[in-house]
TIMI-2910 file (N, C-alpha, C, CB; in pm, 1 decimal, decimal comma, always signed):
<rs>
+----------+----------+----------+----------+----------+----------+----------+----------+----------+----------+----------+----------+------+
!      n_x !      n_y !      n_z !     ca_x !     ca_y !     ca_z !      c_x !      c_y !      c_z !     cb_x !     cb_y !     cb_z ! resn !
+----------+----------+----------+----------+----------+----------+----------+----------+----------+----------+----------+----------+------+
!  -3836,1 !  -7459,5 !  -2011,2 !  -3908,7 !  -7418,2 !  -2128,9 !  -3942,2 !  -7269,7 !  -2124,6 !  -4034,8 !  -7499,8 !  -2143,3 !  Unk !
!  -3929,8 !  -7223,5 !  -2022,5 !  -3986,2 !  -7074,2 !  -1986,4 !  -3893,3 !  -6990,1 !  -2058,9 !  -3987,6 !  -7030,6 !  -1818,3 !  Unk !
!  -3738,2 !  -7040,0 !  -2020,1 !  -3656,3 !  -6947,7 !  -2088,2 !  -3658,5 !  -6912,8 !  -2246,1 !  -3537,5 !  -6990,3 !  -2059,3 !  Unk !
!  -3667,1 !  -7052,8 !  -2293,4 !  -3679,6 !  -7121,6 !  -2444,7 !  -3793,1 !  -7007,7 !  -2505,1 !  -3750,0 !  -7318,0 !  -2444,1 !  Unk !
!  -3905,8 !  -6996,4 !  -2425,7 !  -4034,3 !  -6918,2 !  -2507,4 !  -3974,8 !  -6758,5 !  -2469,0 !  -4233,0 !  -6960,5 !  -2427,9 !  Unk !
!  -3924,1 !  -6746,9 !  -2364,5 !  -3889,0 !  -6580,1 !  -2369,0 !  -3760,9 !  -6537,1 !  -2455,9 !  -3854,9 !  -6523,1 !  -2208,7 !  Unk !
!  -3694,2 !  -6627,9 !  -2516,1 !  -3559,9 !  -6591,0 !  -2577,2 !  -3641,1 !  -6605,4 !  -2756,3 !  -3396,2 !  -6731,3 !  -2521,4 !  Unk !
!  -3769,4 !  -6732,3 !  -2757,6 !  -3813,1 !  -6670,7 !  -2893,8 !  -3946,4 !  -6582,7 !  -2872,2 !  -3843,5 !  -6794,5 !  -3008,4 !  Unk !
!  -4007,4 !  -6506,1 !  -2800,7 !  -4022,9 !  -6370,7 !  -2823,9 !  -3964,2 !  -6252,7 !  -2842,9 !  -4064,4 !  -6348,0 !  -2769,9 !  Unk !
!  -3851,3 !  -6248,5 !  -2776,0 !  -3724,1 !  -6167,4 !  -2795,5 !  -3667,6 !  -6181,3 !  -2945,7 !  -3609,9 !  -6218,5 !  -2688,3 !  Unk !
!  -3669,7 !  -6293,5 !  -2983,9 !  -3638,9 !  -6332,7 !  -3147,3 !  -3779,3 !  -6232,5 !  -3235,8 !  -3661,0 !  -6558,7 !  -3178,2 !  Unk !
!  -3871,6 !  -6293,2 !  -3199,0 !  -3943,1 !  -6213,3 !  -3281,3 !  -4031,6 !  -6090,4 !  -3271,1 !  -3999,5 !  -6281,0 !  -3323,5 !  Unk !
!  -3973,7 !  -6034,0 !  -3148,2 !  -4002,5 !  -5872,5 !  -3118,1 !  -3893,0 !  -5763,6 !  -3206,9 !  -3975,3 !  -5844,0 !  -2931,7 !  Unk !
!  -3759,4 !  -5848,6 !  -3180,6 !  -3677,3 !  -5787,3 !  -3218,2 !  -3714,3 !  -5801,7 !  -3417,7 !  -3536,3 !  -5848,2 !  -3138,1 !  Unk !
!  -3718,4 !  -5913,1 !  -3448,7 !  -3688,2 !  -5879,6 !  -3586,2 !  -3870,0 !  -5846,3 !  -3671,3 !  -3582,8 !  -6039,2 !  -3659,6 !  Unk !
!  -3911,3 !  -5826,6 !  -3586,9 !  -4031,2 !  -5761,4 !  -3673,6 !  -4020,0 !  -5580,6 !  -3621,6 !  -4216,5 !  -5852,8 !  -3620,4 !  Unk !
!  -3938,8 !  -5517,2 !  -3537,4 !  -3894,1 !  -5399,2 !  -3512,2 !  -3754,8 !  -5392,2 !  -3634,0 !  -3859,3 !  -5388,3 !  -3338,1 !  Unk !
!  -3713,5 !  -5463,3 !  -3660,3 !  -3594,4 !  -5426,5 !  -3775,4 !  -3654,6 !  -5431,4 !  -3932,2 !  -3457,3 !  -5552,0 !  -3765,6 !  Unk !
!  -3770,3 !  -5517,0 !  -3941,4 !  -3807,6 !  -5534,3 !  -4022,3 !  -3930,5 !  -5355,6 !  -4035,4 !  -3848,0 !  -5695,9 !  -4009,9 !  Unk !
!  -3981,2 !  -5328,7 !  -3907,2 !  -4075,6 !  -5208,3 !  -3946,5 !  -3985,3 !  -5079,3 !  -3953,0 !  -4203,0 !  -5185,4 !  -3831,1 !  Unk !
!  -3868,5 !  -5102,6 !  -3909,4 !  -3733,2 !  -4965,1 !  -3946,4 !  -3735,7 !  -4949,1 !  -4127,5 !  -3513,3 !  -5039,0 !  -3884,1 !  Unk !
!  -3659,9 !  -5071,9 !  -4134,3 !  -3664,5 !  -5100,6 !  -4289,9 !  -3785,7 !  -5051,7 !  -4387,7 !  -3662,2 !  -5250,7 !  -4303,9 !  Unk !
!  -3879,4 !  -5081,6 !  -4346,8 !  -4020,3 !  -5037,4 !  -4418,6 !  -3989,2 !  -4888,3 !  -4409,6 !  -4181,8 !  -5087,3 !  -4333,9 !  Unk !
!  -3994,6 !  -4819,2 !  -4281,6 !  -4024,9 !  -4653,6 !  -4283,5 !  -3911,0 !  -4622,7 !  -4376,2 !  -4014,8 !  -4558,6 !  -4119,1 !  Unk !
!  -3732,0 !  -4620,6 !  -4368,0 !  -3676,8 !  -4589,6 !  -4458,3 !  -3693,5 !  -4600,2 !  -4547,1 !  -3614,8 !  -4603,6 !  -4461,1 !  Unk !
!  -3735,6 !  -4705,0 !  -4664,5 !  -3747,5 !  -4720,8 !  -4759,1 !  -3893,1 !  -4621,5 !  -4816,8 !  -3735,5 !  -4859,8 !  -4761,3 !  Unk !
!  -3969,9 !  -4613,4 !  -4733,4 !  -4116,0 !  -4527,1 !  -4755,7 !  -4063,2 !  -4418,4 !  -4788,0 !  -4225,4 !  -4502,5 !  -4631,7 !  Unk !
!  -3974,8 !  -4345,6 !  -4642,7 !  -3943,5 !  -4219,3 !  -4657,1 !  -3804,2 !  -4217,5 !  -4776,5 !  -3913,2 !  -4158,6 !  -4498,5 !  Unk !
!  -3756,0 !  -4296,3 !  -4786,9 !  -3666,5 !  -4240,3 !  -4883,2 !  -3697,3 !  -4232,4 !  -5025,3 !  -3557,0 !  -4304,1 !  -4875,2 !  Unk !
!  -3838,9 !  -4303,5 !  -5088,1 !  -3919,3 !  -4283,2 !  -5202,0 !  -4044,0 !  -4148,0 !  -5169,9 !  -3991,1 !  -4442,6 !  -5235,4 !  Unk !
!  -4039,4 !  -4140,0 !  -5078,4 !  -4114,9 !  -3962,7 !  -5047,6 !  -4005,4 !  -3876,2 !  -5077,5 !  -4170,5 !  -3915,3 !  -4862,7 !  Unk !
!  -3853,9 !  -3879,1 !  -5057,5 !  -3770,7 !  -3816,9 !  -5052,9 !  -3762,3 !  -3797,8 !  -5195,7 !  -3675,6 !  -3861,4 !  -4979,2 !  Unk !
!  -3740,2 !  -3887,0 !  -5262,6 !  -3721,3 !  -3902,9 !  -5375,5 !  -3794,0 !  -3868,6 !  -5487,3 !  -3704,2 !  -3990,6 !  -5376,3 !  Unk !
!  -3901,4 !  -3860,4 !  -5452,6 !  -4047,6 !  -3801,2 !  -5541,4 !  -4075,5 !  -3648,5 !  -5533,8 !  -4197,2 !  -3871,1 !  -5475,6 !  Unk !
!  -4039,5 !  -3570,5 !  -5363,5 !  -3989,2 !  -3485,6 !  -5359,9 !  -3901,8 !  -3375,4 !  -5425,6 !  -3973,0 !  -3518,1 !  -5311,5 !  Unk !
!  -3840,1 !  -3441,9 !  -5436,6 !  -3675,0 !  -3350,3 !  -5513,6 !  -3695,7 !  -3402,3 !  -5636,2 !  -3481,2 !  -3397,2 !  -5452,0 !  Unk !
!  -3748,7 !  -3501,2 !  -5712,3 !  -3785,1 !  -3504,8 !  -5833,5 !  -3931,6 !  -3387,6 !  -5865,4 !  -3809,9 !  -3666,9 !  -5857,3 !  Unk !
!  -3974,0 !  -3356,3 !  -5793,9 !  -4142,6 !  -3282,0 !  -5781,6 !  -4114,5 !  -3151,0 !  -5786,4 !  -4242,1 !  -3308,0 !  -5631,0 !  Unk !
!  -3984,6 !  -3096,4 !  -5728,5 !  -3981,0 !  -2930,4 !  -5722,8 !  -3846,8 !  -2871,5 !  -5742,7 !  -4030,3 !  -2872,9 !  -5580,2 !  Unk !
!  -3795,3 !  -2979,2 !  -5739,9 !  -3588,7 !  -2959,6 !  -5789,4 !  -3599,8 !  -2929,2 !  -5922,1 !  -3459,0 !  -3127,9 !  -5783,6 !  Unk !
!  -3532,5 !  -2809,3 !  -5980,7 !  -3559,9 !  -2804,5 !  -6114,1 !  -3427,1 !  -2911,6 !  -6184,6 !  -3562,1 !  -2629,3 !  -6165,1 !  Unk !
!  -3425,1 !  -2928,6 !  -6319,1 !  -3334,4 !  -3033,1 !  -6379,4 !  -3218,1 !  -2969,8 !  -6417,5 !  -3391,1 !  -3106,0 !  -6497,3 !  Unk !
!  -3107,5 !  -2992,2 !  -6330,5 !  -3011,7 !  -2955,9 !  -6396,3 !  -2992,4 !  -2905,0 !  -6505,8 !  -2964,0 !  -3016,7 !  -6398,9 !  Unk !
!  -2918,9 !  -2803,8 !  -6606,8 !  -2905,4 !  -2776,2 !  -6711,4 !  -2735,7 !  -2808,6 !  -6776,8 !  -2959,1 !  -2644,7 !  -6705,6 !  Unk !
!  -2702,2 !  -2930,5 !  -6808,8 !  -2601,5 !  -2945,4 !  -6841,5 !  -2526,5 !  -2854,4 !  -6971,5 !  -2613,3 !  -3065,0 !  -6849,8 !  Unk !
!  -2446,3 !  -2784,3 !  -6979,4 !  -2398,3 !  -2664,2 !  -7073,6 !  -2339,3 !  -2759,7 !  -7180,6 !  -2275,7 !  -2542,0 !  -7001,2 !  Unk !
!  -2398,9 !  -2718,6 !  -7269,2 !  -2316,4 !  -2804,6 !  -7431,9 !  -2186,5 !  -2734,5 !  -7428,3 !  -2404,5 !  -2766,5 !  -7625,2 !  Unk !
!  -2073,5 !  -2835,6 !  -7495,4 !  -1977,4 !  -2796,8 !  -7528,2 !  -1953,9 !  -2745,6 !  -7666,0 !  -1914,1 !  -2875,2 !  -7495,6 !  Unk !
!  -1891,7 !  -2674,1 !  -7655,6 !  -1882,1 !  -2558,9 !  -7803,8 !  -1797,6 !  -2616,7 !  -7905,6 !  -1804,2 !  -2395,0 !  -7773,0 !  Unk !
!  -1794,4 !  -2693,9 !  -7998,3 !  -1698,1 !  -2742,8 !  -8089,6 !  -1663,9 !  -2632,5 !  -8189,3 !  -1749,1 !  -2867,9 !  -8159,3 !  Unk !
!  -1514,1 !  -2608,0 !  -8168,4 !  -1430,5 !  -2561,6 !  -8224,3 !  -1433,8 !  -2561,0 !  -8393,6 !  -1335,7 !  -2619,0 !  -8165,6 !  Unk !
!  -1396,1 !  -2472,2 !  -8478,2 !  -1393,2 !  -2463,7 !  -8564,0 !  -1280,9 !  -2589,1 !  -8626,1 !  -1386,4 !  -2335,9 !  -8571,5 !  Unk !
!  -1188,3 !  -2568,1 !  -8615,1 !  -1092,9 !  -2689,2 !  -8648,8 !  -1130,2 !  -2820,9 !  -8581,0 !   -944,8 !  -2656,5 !  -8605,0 !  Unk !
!  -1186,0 !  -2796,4 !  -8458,9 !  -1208,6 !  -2929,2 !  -8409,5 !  -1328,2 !  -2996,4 !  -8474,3 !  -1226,3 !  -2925,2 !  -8262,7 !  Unk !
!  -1394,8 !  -2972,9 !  -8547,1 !  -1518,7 !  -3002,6 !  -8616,4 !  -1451,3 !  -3083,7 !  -8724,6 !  -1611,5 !  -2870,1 !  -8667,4 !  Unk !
!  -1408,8 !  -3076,1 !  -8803,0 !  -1325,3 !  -3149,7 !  -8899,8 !  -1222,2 !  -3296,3 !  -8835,2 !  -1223,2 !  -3022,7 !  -8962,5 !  Unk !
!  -1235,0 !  -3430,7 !  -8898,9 !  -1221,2 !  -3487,2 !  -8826,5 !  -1061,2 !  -3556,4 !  -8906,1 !  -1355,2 !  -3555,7 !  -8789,5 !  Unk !
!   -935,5 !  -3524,2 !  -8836,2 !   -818,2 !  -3540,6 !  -8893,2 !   -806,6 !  -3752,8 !  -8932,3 !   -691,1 !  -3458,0 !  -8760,5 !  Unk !
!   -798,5 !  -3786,7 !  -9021,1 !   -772,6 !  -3896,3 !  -9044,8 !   -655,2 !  -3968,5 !  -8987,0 !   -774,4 !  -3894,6 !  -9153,6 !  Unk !
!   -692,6 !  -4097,2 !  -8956,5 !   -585,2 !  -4197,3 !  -8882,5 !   -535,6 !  -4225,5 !  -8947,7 !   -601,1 !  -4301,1 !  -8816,4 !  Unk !
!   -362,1 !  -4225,9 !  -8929,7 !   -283,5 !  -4302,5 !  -9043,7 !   -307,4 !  -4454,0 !  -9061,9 !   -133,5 !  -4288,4 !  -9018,5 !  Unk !
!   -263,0 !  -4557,5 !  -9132,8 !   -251,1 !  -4689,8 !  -9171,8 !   -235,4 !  -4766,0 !  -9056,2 !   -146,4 !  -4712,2 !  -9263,3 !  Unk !
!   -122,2 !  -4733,3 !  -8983,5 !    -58,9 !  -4814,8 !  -8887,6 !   -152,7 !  -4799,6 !  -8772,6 !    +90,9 !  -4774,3 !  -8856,3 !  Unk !
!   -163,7 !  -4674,8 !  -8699,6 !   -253,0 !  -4657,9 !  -8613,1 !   -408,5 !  -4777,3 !  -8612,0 !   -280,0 !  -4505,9 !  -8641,9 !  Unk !
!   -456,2 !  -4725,1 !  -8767,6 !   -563,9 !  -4800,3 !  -8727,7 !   -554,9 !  -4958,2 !  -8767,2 !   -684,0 !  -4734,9 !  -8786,6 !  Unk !
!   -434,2 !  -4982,2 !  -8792,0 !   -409,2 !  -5133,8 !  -8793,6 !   -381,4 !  -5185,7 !  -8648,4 !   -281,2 !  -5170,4 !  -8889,9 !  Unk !
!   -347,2 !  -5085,3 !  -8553,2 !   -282,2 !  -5120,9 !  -8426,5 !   -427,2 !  -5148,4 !  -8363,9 !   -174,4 !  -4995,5 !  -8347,8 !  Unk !
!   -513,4 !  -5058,6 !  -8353,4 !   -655,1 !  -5042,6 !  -8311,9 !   -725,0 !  -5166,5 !  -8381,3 !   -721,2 !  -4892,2 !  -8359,6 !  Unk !
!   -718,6 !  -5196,1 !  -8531,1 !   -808,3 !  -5326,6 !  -8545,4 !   -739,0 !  -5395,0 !  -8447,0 !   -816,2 !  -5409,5 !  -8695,1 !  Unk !
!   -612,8 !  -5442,8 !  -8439,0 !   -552,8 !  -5599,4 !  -8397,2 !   -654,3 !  -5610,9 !  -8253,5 !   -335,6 !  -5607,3 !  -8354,6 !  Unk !
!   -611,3 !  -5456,7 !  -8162,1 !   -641,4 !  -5462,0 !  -8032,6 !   -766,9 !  -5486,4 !  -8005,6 !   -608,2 !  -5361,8 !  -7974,2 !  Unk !
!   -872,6 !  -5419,9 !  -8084,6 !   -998,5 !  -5518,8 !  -8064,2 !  -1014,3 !  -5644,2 !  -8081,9 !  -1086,6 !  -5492,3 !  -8125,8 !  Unk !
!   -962,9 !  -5664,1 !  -8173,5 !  -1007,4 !  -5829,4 !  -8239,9 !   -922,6 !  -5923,6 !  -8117,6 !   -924,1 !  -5871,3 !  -8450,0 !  Unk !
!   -828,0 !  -5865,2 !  -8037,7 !   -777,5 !  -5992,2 !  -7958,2 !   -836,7 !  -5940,8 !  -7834,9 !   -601,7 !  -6028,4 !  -7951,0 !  Unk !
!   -936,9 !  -5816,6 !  -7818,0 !  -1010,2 !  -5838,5 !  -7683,1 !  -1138,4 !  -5835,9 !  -7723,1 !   -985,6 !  -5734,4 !  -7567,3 !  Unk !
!  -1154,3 !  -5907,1 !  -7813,9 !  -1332,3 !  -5940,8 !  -7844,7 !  -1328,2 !  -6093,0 !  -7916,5 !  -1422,5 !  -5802,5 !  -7982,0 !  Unk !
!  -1205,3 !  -6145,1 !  -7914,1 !  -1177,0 !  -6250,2 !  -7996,7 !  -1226,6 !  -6291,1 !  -8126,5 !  -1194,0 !  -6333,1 !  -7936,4 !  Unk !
!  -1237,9 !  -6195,2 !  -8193,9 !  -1271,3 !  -6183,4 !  -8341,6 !  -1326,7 !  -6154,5 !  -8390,6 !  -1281,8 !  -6230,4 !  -8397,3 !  Unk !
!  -1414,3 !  -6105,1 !  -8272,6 !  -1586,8 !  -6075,7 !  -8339,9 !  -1596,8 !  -5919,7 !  -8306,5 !  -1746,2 !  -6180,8 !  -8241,3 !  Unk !
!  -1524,0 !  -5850,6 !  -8283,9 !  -1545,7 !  -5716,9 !  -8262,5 !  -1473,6 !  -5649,5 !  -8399,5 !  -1481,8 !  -5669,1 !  -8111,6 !  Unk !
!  -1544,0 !  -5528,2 !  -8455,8 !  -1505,0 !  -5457,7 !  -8566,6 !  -1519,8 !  -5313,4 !  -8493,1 !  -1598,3 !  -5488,6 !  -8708,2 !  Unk !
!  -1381,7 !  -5259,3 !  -8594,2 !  -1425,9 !  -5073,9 !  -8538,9 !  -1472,8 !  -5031,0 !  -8711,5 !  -1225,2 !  -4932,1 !  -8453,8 !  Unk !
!  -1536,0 !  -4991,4 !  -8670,2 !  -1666,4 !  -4873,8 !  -8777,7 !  -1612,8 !  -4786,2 !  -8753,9 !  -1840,6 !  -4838,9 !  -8748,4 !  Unk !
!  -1525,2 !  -4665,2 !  -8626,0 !  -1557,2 !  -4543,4 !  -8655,4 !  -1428,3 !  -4518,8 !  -8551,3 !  -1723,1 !  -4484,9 !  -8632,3 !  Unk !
!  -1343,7 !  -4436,5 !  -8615,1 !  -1248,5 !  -4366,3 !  -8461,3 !  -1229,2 !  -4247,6 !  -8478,1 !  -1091,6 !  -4417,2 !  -8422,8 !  Unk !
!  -1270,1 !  -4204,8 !  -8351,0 !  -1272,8 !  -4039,8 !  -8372,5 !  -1206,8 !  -3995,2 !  -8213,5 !  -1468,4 !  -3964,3 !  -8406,6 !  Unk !
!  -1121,6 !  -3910,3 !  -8242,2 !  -1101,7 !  -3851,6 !  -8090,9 !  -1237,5 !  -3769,8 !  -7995,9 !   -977,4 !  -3731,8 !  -8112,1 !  Unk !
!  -1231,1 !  -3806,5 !  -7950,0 !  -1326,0 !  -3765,4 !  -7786,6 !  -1225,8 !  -3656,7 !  -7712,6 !  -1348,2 !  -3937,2 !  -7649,7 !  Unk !
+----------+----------+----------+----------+----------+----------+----------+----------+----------+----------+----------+----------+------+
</rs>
């Protein structure tokens, strides 16, 4: 029985030490995180400049956007509609 009780202290030395690792990372990585949210300034993502011609939006022929309904409607099975196609 001696062995039996030293192999479950060993059980639960060990996993309450994995379990207090876990705690500090997670602490420190929401200090980390509050951090660099606290004094990191925010990125400034640069707008893109739309083009004079590209502003105007060239119309889809017939076929095209007949090709585009079918293809939704057979990957939404019927219930999907396009409202709007515009190049990106």
């Amino acid at each position: 029985m001696d062995i039996i009780g030293e192999a479950l202290q060993l059980l639960v030395v060990g996993m309450l030490t994995v379990f207090m690792i876990l705690l500090i990372v997670i602490f420190l990585g929401k200090g980390l995180i509050a951090l660099v949210n606290k004094f990191a300034p925010e990125e400034q993502v640069p707008q893109k400049k739309v083009a004079a011609m590209g502003s105007v939006a060239t119309p889809v022929d017939a076929q095209t956007k007949s090709i585009i309904d079918a293809a939704v409607s057979q990957l939404t099975g019927g219930k999907g509609v396009v409202s709007k196609i515009q190049k990106i």
